[in-house]
C-alpha positions, 0 to 999 in steps of 0.5 A: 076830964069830961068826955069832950075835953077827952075827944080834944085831947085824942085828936081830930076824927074821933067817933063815938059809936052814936055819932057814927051811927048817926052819920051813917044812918038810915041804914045803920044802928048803934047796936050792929056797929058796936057787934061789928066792933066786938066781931072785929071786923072794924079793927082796933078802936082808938079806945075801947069802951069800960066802965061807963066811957064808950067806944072811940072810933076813928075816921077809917073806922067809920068808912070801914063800918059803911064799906061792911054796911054795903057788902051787907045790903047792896051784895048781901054778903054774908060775914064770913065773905065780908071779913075777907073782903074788908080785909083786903079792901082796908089794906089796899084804901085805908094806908096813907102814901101807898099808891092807890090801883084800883082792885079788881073783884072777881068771883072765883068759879068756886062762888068765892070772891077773888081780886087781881094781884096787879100781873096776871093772877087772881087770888081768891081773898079768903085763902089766897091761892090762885084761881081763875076768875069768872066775872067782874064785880063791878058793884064791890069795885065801886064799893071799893073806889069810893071808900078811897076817895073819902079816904083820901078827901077826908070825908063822908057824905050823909045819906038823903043830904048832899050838902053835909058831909063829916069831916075827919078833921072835925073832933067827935065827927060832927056833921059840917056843911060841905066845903066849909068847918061849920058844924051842922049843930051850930047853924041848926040852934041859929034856925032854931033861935032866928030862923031859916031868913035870918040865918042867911042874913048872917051867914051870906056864905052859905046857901038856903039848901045848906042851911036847911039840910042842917036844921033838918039833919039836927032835928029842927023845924023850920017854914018852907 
């Protein structure tokens, strides 16, 4: 069976680690996410790579893999913070039909990172134990919000191209146009083979900046 047909037959939202990467690019590479995935920090794949056949990711892999990229780069975490943090982030955003609060983070007056337990305490997220909080975190509580929101809709924006998005019901987490099923590859070979004017003839549905942010996301040059 071809590694298509294999993405077929595993089901919707399947990632390879060079289409996650691209997803997630600038400010992420296929070396770092296959690190994180033998460090454990993204879970267990929908299969592990063997014998020449890659890594298989899911959906919430993905967003797993940008909530660590920005705890890394916007709150420069090092991994022994990220891990704890990660962990409680997926169990609270990542499960279907558990009803969402949002989580408040704290650091602890210790320099650790804490979360509001939903009453009146704060438990620190590496131990457990109780403590006092010092201050509101409100950069990784916006981290947080946005890893469920894209849970919730299905999808993740690409960085520097507000039109696309990847949609978790999409095989292989093709890049699609936002709001629609096409794939980003599909419109970018009709740029490629008629260019940017006739492609919107074809498809009156879709905009000009639509239809250019997929050429430029593929690779394809196209007039202004």
């Amino acid at each position: 069976m071809s590694e298509n047909r294999q993405l077929v037959a595993l089901g919707e939202g399947v990632y390879t680690v060079p289409e996650a990467a691209r997803i997630l690019r600038p400010n992420m590479t296929e070396d770092r996410l296959r690190y994180w995935l033998n460090e454990g920090l993204l879970g267990e794949p929908v299969r592990r790579g063997y014998r020449g056949r890659p890594h298989l990711l899911s959906f919430k892999q993905l967003l797993r893999a940008r909530t660590i990229r920005d705890l890394r780069g916007k709150l420069r975490f090092p991994l022994q913070k990220v891990r704890p943090v990660i962990k409680e982030l997926s169990e609270a955003a990542f499960l279907s039909g558990k009803e969402w609060h949002a989580l408040d983070f704290v650091w602890t007056p210790e320099g650790e990172i804490g979360v509001y337990d939903g009453g009146d305490y704060v438990y620190e997220v590496r131990t457990g134990q109780l403590m006092i909080p010092r201050a509101l975190l409100p950069e990784l509580q916006e981290i947080a919000r946005e890893a469920r929101k894209d849970w919730v809709r299905g999808e993740v924006g690409i960085a520097n191209h507000p039109r696309l998005v990847s949609n978790a019901r999409i095989v292989a987490g093709s890049p699609t146009i936002r709001g629609t099923r096409i794939e980003t590859s599909f419109i970018a070979y009709v740029v490629g083979q008629f260019g940017v004017e006739e492609t919107l003839k074809m498809y009156p549905y879709l905009d000009r900046e639509a239809v250019e942010e997929a050429a430029d996301f593929e690779g394809i040059s196209f007039a202004a």
